[in-house]
Structures are given as structure tokens and as C-alpha cells.
N, C-alpha and C positions, 0 to 999 in steps of 0.2 A: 610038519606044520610050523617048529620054531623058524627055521630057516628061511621061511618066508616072510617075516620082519626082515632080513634082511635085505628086502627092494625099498624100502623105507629110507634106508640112506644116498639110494640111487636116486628115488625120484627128489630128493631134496635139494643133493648133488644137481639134476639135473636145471632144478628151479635157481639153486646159485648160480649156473654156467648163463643162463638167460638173462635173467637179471645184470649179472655182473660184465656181460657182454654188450647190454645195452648202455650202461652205463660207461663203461670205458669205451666204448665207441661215439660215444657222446666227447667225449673229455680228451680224446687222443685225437680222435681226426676231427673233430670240431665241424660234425654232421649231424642232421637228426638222421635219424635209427630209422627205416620202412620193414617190418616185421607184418607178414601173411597171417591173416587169419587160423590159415591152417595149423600155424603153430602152434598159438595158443591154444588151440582146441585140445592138439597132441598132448601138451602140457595138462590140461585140466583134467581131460582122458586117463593118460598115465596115472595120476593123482587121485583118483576116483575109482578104478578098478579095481587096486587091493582092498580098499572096505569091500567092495562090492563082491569079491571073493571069497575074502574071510567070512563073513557073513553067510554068504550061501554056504559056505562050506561046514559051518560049525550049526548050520538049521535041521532041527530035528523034528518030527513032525508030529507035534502029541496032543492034536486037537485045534481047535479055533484060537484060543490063546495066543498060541505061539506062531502063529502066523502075523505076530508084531514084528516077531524077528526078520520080517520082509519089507520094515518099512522104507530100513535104511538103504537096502540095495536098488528098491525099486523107484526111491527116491533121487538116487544119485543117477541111476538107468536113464531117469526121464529128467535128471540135470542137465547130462551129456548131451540129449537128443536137443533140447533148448538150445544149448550152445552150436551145436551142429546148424539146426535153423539161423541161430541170430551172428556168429561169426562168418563172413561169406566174403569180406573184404580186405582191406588192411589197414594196421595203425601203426603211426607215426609217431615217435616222441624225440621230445627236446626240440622241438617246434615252437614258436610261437603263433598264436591266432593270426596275424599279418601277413605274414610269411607262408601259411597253410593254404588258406583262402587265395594270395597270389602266385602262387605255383601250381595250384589246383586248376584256377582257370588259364591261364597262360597255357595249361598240358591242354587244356580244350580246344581252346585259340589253334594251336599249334597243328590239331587233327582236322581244325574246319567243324567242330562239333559249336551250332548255336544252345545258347543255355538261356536260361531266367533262373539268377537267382532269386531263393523263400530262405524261410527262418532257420528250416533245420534240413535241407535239401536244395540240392540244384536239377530242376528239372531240367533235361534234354531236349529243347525243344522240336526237332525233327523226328528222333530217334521216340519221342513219345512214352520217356520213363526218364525214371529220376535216377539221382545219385543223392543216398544219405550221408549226412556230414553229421560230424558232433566233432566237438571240441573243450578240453578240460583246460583250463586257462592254467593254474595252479600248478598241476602238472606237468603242462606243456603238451599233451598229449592229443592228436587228433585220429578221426577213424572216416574213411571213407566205404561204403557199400554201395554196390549198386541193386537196386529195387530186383533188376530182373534181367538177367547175365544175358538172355536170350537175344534182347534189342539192344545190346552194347555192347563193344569190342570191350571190355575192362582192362585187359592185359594191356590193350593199346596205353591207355588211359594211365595206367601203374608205370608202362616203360616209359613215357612224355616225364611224368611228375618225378620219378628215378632221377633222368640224367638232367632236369633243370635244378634239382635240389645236388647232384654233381657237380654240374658248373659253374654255380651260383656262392657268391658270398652270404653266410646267412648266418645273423648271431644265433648259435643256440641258447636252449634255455638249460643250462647247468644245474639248477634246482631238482629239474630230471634226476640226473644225471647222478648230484649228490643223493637224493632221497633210496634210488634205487643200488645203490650201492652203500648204502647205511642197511637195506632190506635185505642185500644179498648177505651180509657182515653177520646178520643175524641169521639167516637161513644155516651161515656154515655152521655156527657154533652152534646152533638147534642139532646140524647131521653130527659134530664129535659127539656131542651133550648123548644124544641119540644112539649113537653105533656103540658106545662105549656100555650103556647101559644095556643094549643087546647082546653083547659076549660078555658083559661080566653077570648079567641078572636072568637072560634067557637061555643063551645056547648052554 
């Protein structure tokens, strides 16, 4: 049982390689970052299964009482499923709003796909569903979803927006860039702070 704190410094690890990946890929090729949905799910996943383990594993059954001891697994259970629902796209960072919005449609333009843009979506207008947008100005960060994968080629729609943010001159937003690598800086020093106190205070 102790040796299983030891995935603790893997999934931290794994939250530095992300982070600091993004950020130096900000700062080196002077690109914004397109990161799948899917991964961050992985991320959150990973990060949320050892409570959810330890917890089951240490639950002993002695009555209604202690059937608290299920809140936090069953909580995290129906985290994961939340995020499975709401993550379904991808997000962009070191972007600016500008920049977002005009390679977005230009990827449209470019499939023959008619749109109407709204405030927080581009409807499809043939195709009969939308695409959600958001955008963290601050951050630099945007997120594209689409409503409903079944009446939209999306992959199309990701490969267009890909290679125009490829060939395209485009200031990043370095703020990115630096925030997320001030995060990672601290992530590492959390896994020594961390590992260090697991072989000398647990194993």
C-alpha cells in the first residue's frame, strides 16, 4: 500500500511535461500550442484515480456512517464522467482573440462550410449544428467543440485550422507561455518536495 504514493510523483511529472511543453513550444517555435481534448481528460483521469483508489481500498464497511468514506471516490467517479461529456474538442493556447476567430473561419471558408457567427458559437448553417467557441483573453487561450460530431466533419475543420496557424505569421501571446511555465516550475519542486518525503517519511 505504501508504494502506491509512489504514482504521486509520476502523475506530477507527467502535469510538468504538459505544462512545460506548452509553454516552450510557445516560446521556441513562436506557435500557439493545438492540444486535443482528449488529453486533458487523460491528465485529469490519471490525477483523479489514485484518490479514487486509495479510498476504495482503505473503505471498510461498518454501518451507514462510514459510507462517507464514498464520497470522495464517487465524487471524483462523476468528475471524470463530467469532463468526458464537456471535453470533446480542442484548445489552443498562446493565441490571441484576433487571431482565433480569423483562422477559425478562414478553416471554414476553405471546406465551403457557410457559418453565422453568435456570441458564444458559430452556427453551421447547412450542416445544421454549431460549433462552440470560448475564449480566455488573459490567458490567451481558446477552445473549440463541436455541438454534435455526427453532422460535422471536425477532424476536417482541426486539420484546415492546423496548417493555417502553420503557415501563418501570428504574434503569440507569451504571457501563456510565461504563466505556464512559472506553473510547471512549481509543479517540479511540489514532485522533489514530494518524492523526497515519500522515501524518507513513508517507504
Amino acid at each position: 500500500m505504501k508504494t502506491f504514493f509512489l504514482i504521486f510523483p509520476v502523475i506530477f511529472c507527467a502535469f510538468v511535461f504538459f505544462f512545460g511543453f506548452i509553454s516552450f513550444s510557445i516560446l521556441i517555435k513562436k506557435k500557439p500550442v493545438i492540444v486535443s481534448s482528449k488529453i486533458i481528460l487523460i491528465l485529469i483521469t490519471i490525477a483523479l484515480l489514485p484518490s479514487i483508489f486509495i479510498n476504495l481500498m482503505d473503505f471498510k464497511y461498518s454501518g451507514f456512517s462510514s459510507l462517507i468514506q464514498l464520497i470522495i471516490p464517487v465524487m471524483f467517479s462523476f468528475l471524470i464522467i463530467f469532463y468526458l461529456m464537456l471535453l470533446k474538442g480542442i484548445s489552443i493556447y498562446g493565441i490571441n482573440d484576433d487571431d482565433f476567430r480569423k483562422y477559425l473561419f478562414l478553416s471554414l471558408d476553405s471546406l465551403g462550410i457557410k457559418y453565422t457567427e453568435k456570441l458564444n458559437k458559430i452556427h453551421l448553417d447547412e450542416l445544421q449544428t454549431d460549433l462552440n467557441i470560448a475564449f480566455q483573453e488573459m490567458l490567451g487561450t481558446g477552445t473549440i467543440k463541436p455541438k454534435n460530431r455526427k453532422k460535422v466533419n471536425f477532424k476536417s475543420i482541426v486539420k484546415a485550422f492546423k496548417s493555417l496557424i502553420r503557415d501563418n505569421e501570428i504574434v503569440v501571446k507569451k504571457i501563456t507561455a510565461y504563466f505556464y511555465l512559472v506553473f510547471s516550475i512549481i509543479m517540479l519542486l511540489t514532485t522533489i518536495v514530494f518524492t523526497y518525503f515519500i522515501f524518507t517519511k513513508i517507504l
